[in-house]
ROMARTOR-100740 format. One record per residue (C-alpha): x, y, z. Coordinates in nm, 4 decimals. Layout:
<recs>
+----------+----------+----------+
|        X |        Y |        Z |
+----------+----------+----------+
|        X |        Y |        Z |
...
+----------+----------+----------+
</recs>
This chain:
<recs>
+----------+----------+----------+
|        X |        Y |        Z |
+----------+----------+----------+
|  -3.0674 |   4.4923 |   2.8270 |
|  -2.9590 |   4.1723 |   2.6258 |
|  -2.6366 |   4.0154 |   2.6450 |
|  -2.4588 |   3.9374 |   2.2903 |
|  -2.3876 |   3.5740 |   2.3315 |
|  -2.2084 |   3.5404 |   2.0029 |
|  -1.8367 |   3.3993 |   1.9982 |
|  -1.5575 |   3.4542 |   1.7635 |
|  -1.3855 |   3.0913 |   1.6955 |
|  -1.0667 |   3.0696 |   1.9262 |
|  -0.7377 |   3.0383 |   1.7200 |
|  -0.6030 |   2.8156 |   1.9368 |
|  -0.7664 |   2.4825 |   1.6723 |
|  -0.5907 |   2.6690 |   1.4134 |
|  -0.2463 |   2.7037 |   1.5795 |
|  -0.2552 |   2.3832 |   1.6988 |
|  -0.3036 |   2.1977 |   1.3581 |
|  -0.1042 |   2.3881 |   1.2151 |
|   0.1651 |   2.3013 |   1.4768 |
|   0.0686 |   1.9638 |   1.4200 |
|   0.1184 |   1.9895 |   1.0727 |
|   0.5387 |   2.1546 |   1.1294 |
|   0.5583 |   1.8522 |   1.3712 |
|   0.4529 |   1.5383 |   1.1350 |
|   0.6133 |   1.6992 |   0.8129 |
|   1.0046 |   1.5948 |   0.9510 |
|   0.8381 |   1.2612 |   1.0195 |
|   0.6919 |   1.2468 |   0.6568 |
|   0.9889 |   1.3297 |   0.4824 |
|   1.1773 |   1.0898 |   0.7106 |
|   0.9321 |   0.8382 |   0.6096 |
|   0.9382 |   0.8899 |   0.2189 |
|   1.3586 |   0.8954 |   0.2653 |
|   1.5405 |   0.5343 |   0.1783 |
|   1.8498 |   0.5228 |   0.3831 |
|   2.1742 |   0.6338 |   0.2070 |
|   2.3069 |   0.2757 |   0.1303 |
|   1.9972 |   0.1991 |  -0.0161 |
|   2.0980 |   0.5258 |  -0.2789 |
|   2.4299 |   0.3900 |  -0.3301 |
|   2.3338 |   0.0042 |  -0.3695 |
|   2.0995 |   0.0849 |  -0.6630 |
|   2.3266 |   0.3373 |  -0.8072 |
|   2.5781 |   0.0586 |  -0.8068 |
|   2.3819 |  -0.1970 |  -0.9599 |
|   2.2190 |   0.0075 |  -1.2425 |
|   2.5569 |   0.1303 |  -1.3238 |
|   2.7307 |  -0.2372 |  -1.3489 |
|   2.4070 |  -0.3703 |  -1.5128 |
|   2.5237 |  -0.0772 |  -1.7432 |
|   2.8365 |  -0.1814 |  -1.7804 |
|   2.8502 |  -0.5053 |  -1.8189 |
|   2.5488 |  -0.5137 |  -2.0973 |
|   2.5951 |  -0.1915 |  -2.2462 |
|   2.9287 |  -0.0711 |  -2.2398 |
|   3.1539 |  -0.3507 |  -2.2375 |
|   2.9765 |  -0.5350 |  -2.5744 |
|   3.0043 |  -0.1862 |  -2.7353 |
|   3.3738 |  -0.1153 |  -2.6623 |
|   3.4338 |  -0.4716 |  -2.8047 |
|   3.2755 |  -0.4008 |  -3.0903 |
|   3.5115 |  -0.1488 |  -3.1523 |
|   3.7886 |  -0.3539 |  -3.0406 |
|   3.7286 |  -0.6246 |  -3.2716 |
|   3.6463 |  -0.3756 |  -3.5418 |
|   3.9685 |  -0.1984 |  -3.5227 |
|   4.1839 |  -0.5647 |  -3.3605 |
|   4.3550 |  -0.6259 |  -3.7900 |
|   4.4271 |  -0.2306 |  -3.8533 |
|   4.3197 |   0.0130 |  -4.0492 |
|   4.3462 |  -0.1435 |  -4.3636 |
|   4.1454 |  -0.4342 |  -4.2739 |
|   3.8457 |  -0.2342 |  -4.1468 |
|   3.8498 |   0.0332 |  -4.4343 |
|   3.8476 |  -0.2753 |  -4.6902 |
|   3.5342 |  -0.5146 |  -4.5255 |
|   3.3387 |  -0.1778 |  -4.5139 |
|   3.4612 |  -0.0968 |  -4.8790 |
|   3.3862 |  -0.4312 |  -5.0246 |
|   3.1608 |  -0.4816 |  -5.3362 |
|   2.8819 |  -0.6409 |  -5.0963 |
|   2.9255 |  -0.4204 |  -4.8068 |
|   2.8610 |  -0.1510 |  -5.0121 |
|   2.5833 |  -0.2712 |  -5.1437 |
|   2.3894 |  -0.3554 |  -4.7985 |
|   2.4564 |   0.0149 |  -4.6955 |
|   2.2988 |   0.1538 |  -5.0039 |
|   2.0084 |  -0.0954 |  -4.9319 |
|   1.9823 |   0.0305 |  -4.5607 |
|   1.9730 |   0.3970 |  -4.6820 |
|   1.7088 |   0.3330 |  -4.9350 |
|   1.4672 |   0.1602 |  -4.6853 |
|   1.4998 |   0.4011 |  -4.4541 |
|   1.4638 |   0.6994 |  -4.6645 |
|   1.1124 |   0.5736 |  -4.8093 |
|   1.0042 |   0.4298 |  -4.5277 |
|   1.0782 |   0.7113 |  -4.2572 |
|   0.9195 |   1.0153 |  -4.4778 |
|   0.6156 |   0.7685 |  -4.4928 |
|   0.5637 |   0.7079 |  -4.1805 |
|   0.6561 |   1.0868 |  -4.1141 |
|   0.3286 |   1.1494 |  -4.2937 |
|   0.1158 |   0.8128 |  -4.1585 |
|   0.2228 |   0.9460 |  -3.8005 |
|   0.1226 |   1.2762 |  -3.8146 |
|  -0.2142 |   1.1987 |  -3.9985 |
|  -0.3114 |   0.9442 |  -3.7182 |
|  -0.2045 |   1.1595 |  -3.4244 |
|  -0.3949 |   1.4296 |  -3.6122 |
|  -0.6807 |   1.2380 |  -3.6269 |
|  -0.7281 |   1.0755 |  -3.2684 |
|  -0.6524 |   1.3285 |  -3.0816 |
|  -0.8073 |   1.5561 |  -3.2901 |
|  -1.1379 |   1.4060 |  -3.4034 |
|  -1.3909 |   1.1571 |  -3.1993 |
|  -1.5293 |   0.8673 |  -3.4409 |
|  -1.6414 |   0.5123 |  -3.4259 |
|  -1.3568 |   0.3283 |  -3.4386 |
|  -1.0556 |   0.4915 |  -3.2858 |
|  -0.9653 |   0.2666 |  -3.0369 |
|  -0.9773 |   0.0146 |  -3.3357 |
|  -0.7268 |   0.2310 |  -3.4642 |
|  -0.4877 |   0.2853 |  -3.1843 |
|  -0.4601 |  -0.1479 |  -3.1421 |
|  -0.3696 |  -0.0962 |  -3.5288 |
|  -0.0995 |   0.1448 |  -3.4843 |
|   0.0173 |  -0.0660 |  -3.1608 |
|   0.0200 |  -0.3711 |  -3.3785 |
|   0.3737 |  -0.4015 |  -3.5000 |
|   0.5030 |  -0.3571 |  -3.1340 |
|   0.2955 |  -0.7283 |  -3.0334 |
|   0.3335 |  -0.8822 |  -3.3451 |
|   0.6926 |  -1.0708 |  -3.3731 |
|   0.8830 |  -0.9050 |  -3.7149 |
|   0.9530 |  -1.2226 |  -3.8167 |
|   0.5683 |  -1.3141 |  -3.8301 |
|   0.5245 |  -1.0305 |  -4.0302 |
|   0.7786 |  -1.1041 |  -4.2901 |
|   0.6000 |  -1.4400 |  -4.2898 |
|   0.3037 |  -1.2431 |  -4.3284 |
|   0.4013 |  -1.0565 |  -4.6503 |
|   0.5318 |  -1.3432 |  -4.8190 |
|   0.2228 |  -1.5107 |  -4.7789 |
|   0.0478 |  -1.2473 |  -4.9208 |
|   0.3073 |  -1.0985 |  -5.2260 |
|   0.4930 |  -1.4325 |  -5.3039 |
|   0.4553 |  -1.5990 |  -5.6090 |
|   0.2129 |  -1.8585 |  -5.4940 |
|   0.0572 |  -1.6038 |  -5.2198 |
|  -0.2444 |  -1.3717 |  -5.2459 |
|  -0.1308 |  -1.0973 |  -5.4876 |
|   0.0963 |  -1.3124 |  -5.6705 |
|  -0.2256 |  -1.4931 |  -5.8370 |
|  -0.3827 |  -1.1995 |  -5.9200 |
|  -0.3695 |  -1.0440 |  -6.3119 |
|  -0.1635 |  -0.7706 |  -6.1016 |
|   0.0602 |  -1.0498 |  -5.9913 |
|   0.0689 |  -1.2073 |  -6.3150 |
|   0.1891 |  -0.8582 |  -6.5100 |
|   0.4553 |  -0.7791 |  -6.2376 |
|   0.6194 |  -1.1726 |  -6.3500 |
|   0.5777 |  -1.0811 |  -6.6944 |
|   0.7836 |  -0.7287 |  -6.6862 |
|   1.0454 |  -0.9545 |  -6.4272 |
|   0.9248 |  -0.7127 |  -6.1489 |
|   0.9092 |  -0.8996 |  -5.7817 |
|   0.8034 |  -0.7492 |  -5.4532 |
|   0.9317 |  -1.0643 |  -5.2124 |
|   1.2797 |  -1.1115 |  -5.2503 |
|   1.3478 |  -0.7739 |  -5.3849 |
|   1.3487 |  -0.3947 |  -5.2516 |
|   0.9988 |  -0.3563 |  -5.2359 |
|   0.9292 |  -0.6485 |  -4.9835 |
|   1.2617 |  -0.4878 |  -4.7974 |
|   1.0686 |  -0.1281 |  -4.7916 |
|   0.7255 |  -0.2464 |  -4.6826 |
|   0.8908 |  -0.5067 |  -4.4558 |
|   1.0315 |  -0.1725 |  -4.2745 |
|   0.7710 |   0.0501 |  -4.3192 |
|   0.5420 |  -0.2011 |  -4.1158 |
|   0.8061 |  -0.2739 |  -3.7580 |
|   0.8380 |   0.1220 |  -3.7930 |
|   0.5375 |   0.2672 |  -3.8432 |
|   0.4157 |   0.3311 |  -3.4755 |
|   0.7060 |   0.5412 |  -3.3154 |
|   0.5856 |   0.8359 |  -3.5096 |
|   0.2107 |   0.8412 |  -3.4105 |
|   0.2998 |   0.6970 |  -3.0635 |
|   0.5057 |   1.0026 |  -3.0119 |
|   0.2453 |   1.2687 |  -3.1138 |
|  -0.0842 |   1.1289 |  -2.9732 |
|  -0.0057 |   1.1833 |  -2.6473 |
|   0.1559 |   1.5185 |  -2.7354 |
|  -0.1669 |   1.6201 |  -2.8923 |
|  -0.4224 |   1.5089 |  -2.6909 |
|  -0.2603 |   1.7226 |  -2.3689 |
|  -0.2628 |   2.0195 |  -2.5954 |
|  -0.6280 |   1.9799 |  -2.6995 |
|  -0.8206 |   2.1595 |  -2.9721 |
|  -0.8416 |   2.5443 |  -2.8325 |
|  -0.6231 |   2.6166 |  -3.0431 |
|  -0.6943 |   2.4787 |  -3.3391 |
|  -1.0481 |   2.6469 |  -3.3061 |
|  -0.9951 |   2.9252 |  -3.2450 |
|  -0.7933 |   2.9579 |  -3.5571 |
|  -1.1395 |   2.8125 |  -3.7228 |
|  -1.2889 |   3.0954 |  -3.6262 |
|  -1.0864 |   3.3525 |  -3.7342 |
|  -1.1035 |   3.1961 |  -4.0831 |
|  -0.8109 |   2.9460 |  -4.1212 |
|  -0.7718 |   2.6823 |  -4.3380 |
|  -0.7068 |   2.3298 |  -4.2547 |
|  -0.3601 |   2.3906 |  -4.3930 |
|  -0.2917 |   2.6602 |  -4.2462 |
|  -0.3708 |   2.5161 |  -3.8867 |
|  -0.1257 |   2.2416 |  -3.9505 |
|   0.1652 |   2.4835 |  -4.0799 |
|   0.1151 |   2.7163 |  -3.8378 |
|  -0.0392 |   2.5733 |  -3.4784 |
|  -0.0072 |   2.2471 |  -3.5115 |
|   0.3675 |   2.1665 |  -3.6523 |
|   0.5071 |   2.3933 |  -3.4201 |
|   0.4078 |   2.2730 |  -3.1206 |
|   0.4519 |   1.9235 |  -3.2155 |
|   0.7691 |   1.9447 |  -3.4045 |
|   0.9788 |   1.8432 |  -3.1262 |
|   0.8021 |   1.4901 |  -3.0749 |
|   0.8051 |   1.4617 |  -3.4480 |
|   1.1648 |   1.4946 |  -3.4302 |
|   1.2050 |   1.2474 |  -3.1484 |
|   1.0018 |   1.0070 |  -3.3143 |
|   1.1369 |   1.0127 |  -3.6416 |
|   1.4881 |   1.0005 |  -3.4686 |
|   1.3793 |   0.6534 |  -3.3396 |
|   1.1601 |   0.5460 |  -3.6398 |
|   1.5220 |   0.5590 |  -3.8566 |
|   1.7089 |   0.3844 |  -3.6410 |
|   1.4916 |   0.1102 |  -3.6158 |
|   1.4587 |   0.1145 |  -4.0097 |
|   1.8640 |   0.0977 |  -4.0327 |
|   1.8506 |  -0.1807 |  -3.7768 |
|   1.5710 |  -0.4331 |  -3.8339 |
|   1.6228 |  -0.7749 |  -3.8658 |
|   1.3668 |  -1.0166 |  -3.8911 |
|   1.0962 |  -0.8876 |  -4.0982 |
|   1.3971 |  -0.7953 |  -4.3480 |
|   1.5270 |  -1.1189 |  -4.3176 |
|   1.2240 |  -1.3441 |  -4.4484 |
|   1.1029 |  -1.0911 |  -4.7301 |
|   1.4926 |  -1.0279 |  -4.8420 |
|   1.5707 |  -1.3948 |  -4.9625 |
|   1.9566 |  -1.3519 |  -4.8404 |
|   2.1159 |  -1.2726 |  -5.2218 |
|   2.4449 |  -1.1422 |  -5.1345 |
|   2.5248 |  -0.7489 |  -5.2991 |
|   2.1068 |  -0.7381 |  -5.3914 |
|   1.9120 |  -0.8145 |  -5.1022 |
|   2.1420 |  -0.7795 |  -4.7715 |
|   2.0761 |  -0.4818 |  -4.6013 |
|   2.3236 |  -0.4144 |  -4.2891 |
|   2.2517 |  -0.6552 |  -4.0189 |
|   2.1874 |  -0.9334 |  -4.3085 |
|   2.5536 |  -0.9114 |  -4.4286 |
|   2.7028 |  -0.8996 |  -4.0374 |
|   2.5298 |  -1.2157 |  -3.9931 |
|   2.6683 |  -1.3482 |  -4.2971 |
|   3.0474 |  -1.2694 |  -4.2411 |
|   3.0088 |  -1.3754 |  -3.9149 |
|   2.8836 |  -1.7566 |  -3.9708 |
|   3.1207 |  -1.7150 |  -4.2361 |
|   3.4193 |  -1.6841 |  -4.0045 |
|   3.4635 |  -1.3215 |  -4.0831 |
|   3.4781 |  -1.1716 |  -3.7456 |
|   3.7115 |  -0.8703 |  -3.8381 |
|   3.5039 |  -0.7439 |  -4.1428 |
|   3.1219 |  -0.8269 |  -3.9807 |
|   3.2782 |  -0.6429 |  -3.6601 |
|   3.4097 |  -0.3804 |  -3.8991 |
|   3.0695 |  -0.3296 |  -4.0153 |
|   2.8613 |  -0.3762 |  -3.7142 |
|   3.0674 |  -0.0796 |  -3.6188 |
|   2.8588 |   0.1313 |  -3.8334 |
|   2.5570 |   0.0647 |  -3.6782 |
|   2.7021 |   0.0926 |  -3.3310 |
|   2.7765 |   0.4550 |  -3.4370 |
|   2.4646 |   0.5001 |  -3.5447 |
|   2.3229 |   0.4154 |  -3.2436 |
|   2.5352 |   0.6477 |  -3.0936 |
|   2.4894 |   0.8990 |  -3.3259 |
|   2.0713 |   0.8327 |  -3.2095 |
|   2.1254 |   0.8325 |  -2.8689 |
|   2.2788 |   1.1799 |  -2.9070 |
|   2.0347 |   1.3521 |  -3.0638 |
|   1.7816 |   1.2257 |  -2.8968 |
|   1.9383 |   1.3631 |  -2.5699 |
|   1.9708 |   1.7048 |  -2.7623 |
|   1.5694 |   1.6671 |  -2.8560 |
|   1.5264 |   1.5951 |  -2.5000 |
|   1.7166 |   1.8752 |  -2.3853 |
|   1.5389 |   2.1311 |  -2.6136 |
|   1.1783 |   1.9893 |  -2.5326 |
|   1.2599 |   2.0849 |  -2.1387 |
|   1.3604 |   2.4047 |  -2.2021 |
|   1.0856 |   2.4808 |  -2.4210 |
|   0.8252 |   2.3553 |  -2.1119 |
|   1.0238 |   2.5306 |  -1.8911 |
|   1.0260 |   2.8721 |  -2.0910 |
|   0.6812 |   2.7935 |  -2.1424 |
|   0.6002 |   2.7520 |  -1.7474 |
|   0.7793 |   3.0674 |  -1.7152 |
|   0.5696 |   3.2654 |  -1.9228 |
|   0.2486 |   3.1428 |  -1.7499 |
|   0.3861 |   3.2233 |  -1.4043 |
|   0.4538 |   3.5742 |  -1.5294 |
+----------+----------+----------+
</recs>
């Protein structure tokens, strides 16, 4: 007769880590909690870092905008000149966004898309304005497009001085000028969008016979269109609010050349502190106007990832 000397494992190992496990977790979360002053102390200080470099120079602006009446602030924003530099803000922004609308989406498209030779090449390119100072780059294109630059002694040079046609000192070195600080918050948006969504997608609308056009239109705007939002958001106010690169290309003619910022500084070395408040007003708004929509994009992309982490649970 033979004895079965096999043995079942004891649960007592098992009930004992896992007793070990209830015991250490009050410790853990005990040792990953800062003490409540600690909270409070850094809620404090972010909020008066807040205040004191955020909110109070903003409510001044206002102040001083607003400090004459009425009348005062309706004419320095009405003026001949200040008219003029909002026009020229508008029309820089509204070539230079939709272009970089279209550069963005291309280049997210295409890294995280694609694999080539080359691409991180690419991404230092698209990173470039964001290390290079905008002033160096205005220095840049008037180097290249001024009259004794690059292009301006070439015969295409040459026939843009004989038709009276200039690209430095004019709108065109104002549009490129913008088009080059702005150019990355598009892409930079998207690529990182894109590449978490991968290409499943996108093939397996190959396969069931869809154009390239049709997968943009179709897969990949919509579930991108939210960071294109976003970026273009911050792309135009960055175009409404640049400074240096406009400021070397521009030349400084007052009512031609001044976009926004240009004409504040003016008034205000001028003495003007009610009208270049007056108008710095505007682009304070703006910025709010910005920040509130981008809350609302921010808003709509969580609900969208939460609706979307719904459906997968289910």
């Amino acid at each position: 007769m033979t004895t079965d000397t096999t043995t079942l494992p004891s649960p007592i190992p098992a009930a004992a880590a896992a007793a070990s496990r209830h015991a250490a977790a009050p410790r853990l979360r005990a040792a990953n909690a800062e003490p409540a002053w600690v909270k409070w102390s850094l809620i404090a200080a972010a909020l008066a870092f807040l205040t004191f470099f955020l909110f109070i120079p903003l409510a001044l602006v206002f102040a001083e905008a607003f400090k004459k009446g009425w009348a005062v602030y309706l004419a320095a924003v009405t003026e001949p000149d200040a008219l003029e530099a909002i026009k020229l803000t508008l029309i820089a922004a509204v070539i230079a966004v939709p272009m970089n609308l279209v550069f963005g989406l291309a280049a997210a498209w295409c890294i995280a898309k694609f694999e080539f030779h080359g691409k991180n090449v690419l991404l230092t390119l698209i990173d470039l304005p964001f290390s290079v100072s905008p002033v160096i780059s205005g220095l840049i294109y008037v180097l290249v497009f001024g009259l004794q630059g690059w292009f301006g002694q070439t015969w295409a040079g040459e026939l843009l001085r004989d038709h009276d046609l200039k690209v430095i000192f004019a709108v065109p070195g104002i549009v490129l000028a913008t088009v080059f600080v702005t150019f990355p918050f598009v892409a930079r948006e998207l690529i990182p969008l894109m590449q978490a969504q991968g290409t499943e997608q996108e093939e397996a609308a190959r396969v069931l016979g869809a154009n390239g056009w049709q997968i943009l239109r179709r897969i990949t705007l919509p579930n991108v269109k939210w960071a294109l939002l976003y970026g273009v958001i911050l792309c135009n106010a960055r175009a409404m609010g640049e400074f240096g690169a406009v400021s070397v290309v521009s030349g400084h003619i007052r009512g031609q050349t001044n976009t926004m910022p240009l004409h504040i500084e003016i008034l205000y070395n001028e003495y003007q502190f009610a009208a270049a408040f007056a108008v710095a007003s505007l682009l304070a708004l703006l910025a709010l106007v910005t920040l509130s929509l981008k809350y609302a994009v921010e808003q709509r992309v969580k609900a969208q990832k939460r609706a979307a982490s719904g459906e997968r649970s289910e």
